[in-house]
PARO-745590 format. One record per atom (N, C-alpha, C, O): chain; atom name; x, y, z. Coordinates in steps of 0.1 Angstrom, whole numbers, m for minus. Each point is the difference from the previous one (the first is absolute). Example, Ala and Ser with C-alpha at 12.3 -4.5 7.8 and 13.67 -1.06 7.14 Angstrom:
% residues 2
mol, atom, c1, c2, c3
A, N, 132, m57, 78
A, CA, m9, 12, 0
A, C, 9, 12, 0
A, O, 10, 0, 7
A, N, m14, 11, m14
A, CA, 9, 11, 0
A, C, m8, 11, 8
A, O, 5, 11, 1
***
This chain:
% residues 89
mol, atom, c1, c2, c3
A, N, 405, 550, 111
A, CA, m13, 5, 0
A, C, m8, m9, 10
A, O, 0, m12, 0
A, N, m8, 20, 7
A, CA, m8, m7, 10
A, C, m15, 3, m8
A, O, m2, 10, m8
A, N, m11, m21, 11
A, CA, m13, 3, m6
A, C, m6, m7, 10
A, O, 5, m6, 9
A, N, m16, 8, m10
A, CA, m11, m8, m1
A, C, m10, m7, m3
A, O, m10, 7, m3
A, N, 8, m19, 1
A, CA, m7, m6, m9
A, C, m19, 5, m4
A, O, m8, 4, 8
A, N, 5, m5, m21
A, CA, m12, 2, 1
A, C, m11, m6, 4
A, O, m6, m4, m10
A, N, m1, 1, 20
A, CA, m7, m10, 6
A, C, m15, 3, m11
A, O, m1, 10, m8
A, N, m11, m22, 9
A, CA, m4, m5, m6
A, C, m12, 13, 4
A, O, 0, 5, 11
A, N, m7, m1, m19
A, CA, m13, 10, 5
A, C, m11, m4, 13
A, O, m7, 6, 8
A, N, 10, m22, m10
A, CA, m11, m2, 8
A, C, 4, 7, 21
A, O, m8, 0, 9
A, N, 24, 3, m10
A, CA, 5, m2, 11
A, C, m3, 17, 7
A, O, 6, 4, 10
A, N, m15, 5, m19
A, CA, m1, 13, 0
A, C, m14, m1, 12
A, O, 0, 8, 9
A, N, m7, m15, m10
A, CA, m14, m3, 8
A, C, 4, m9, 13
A, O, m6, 1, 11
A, N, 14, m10, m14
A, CA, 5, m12, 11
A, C, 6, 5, 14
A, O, 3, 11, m1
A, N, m1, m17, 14
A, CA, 1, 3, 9
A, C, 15, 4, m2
A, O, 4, 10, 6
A, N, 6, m16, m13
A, CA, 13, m2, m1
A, C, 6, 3, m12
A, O, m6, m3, m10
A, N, 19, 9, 10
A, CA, 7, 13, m12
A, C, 3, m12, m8
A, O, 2, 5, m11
A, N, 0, m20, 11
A, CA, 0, m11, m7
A, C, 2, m11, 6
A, O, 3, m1, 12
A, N, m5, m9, m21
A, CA, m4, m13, 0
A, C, 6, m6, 10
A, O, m6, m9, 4
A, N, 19, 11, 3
A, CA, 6, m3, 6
A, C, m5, 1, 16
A, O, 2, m9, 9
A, N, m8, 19, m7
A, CA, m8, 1, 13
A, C, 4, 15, 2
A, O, m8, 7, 8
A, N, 19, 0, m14
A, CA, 5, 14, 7
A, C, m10, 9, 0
A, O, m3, 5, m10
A, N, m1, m2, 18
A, CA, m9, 13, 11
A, C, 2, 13, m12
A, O, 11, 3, m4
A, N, m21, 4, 1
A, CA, 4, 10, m7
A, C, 12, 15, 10
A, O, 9, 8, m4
A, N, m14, m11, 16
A, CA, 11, 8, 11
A, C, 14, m3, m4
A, O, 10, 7, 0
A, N, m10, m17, m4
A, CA, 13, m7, m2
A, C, 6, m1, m9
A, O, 12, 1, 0
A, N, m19, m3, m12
A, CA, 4, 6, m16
A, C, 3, 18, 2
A, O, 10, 7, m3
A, N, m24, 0, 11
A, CA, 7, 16, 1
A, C, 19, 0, 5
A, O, 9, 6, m5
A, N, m8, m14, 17
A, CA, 10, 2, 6
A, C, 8, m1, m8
A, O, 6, 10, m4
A, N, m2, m23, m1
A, CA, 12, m7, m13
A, C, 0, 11, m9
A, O, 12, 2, m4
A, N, m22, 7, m2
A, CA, 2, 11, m12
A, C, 6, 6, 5
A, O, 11, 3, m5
A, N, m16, 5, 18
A, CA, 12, 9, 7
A, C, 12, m4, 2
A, O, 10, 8, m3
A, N, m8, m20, 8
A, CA, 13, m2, 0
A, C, 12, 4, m11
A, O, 9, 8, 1
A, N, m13, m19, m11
A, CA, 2, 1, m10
A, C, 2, 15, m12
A, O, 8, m1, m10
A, N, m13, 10, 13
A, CA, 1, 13, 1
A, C, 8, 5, 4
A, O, 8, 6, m7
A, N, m7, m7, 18
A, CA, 11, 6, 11
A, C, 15, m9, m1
A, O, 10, 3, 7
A, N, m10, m10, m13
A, CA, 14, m7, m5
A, C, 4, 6, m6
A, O, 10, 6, 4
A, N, m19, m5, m22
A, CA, 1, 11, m16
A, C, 6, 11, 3
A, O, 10, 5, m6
A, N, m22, 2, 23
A, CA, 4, 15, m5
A, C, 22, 2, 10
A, O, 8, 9, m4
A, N, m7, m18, 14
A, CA, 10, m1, 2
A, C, 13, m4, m5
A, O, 10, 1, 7
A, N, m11, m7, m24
A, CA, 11, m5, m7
A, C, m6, 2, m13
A, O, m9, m6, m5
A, N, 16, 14, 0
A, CA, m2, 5, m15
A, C, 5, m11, m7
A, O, 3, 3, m11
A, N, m1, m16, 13
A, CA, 6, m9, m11
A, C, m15, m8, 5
A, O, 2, m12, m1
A, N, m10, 13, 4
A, CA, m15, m10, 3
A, C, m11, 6, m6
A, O, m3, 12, 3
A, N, m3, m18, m11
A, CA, m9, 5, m7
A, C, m13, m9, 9
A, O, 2, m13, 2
A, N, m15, 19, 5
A, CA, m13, m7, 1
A, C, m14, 3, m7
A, O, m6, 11, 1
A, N, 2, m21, m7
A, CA, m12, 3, m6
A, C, m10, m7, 6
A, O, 4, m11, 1
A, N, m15, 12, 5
A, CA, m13, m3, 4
A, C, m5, 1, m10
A, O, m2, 11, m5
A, N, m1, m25, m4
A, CA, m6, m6, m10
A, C, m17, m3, 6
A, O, m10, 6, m3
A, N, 12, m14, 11
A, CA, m11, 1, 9
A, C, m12, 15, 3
A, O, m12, 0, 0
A, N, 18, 6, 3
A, CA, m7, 18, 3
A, C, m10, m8, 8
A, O, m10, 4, m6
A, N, 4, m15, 19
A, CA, m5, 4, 7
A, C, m13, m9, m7
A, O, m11, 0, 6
A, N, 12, m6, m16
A, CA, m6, m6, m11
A, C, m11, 11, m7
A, O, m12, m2, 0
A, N, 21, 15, m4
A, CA, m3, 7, m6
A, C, 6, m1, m11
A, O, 9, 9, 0
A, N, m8, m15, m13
A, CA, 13, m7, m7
A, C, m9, 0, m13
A, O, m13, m1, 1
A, N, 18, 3, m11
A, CA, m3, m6, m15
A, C, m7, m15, m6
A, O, m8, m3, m9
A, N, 16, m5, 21
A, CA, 0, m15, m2
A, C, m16, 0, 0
A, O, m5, 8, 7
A, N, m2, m17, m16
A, CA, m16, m3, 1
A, C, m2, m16, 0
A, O, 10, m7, m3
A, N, m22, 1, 6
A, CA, m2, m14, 3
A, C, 9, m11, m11
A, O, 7, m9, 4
A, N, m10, 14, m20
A, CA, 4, m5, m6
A, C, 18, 1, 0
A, O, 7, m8, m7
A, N, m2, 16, 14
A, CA, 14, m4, m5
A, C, 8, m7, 14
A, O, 12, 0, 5
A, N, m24, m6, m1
A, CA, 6, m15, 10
A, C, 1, m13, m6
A, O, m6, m1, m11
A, N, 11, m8, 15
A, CA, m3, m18, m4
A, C, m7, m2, 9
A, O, m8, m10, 0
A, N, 9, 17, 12
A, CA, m7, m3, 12
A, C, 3, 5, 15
A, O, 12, 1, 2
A, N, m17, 2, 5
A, CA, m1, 12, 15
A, C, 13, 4, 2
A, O, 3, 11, 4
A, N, 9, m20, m8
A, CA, 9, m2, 4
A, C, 14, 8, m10
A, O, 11, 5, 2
A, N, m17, m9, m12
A, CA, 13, 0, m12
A, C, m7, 9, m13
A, O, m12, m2, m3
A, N, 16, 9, m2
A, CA, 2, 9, m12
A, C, 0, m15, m11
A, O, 4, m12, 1
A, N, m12, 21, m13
A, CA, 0, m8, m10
A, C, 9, 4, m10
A, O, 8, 9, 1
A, N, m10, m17, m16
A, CA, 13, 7, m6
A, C, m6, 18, m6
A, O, 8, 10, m3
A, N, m20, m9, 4
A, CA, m5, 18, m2
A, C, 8, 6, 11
A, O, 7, 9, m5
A, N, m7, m10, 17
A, CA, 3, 2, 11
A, C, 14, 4, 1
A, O, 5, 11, 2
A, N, 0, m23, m4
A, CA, 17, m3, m1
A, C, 1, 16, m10
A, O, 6, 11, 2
A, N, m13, m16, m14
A, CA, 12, 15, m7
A, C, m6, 14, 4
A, O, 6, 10, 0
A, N, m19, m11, 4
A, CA, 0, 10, 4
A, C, 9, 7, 12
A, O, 2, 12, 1
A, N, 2, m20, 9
A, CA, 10, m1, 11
A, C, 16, 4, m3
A, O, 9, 7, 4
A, N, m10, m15, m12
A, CA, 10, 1, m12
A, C, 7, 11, m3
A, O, 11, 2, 3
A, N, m21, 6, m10
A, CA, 5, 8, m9
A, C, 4, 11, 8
A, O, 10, 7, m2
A, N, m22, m5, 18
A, CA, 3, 10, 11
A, C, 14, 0, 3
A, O, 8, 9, 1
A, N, m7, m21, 0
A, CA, 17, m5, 9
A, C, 10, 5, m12
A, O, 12, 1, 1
A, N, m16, 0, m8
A, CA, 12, 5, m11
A, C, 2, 17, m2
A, O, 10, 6, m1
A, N, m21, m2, 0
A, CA, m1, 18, 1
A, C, 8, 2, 15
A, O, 11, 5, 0
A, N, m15, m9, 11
A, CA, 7, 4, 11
A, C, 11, m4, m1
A, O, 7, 10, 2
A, N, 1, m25, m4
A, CA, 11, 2, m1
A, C, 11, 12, m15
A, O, 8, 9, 0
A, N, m14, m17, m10
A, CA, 8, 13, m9
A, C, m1, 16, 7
A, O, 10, 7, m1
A, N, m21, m2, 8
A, CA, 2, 13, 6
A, C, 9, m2, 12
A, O, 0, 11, 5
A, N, 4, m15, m2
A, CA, 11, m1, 11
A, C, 13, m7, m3
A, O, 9, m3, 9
A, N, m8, 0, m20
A, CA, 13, m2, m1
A, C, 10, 11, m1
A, O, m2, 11, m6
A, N, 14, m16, 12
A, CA, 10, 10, 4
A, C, 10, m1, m13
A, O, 10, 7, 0
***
């Protein structure tokens, strides 16, 4: 399974798709990519957790800009678990 991490809300207003410095051009590109792997190999599952920081994640389920807190974690969690049990072979 390929994803993407949920970046922090603040990174939805910011010049950059996250903390790291990446260009939102550049996060678009990496989704497509990453896309175009999935839809080429049925054993690759990609989720865009991220959506563009259009995402579930809210201020509170960070520790900080960077890292998911433990609300965060299971909520992340529990996602990563429905998508895998639905794709298991």
């Amino acid at each position: 399974m390929l994803s993407t991490p949920p970046y922090h809300p603040l990174v939805q207003k910011a010049a950059a798709a996250d903390f790291d410095g990446t260009g939102h051009a550049d996060y678009r590109e990496l989704v497509a990519r990453l896309q175009t792997l999935a839809e080429a190999n049925d054993r690759v599952t990609f989720l865009d957790i991220h959506h563009g920081g259009d995402h579930e994640f809210l201020h509170e389920d960070f520790a900080n800009p960077d890292h998911l807190y433990k609300f965060g974690a299971a909520k992340l969690t529990a996602r990563l678990v429905k998508v895998v049990e639905s794709t298991e072979r």
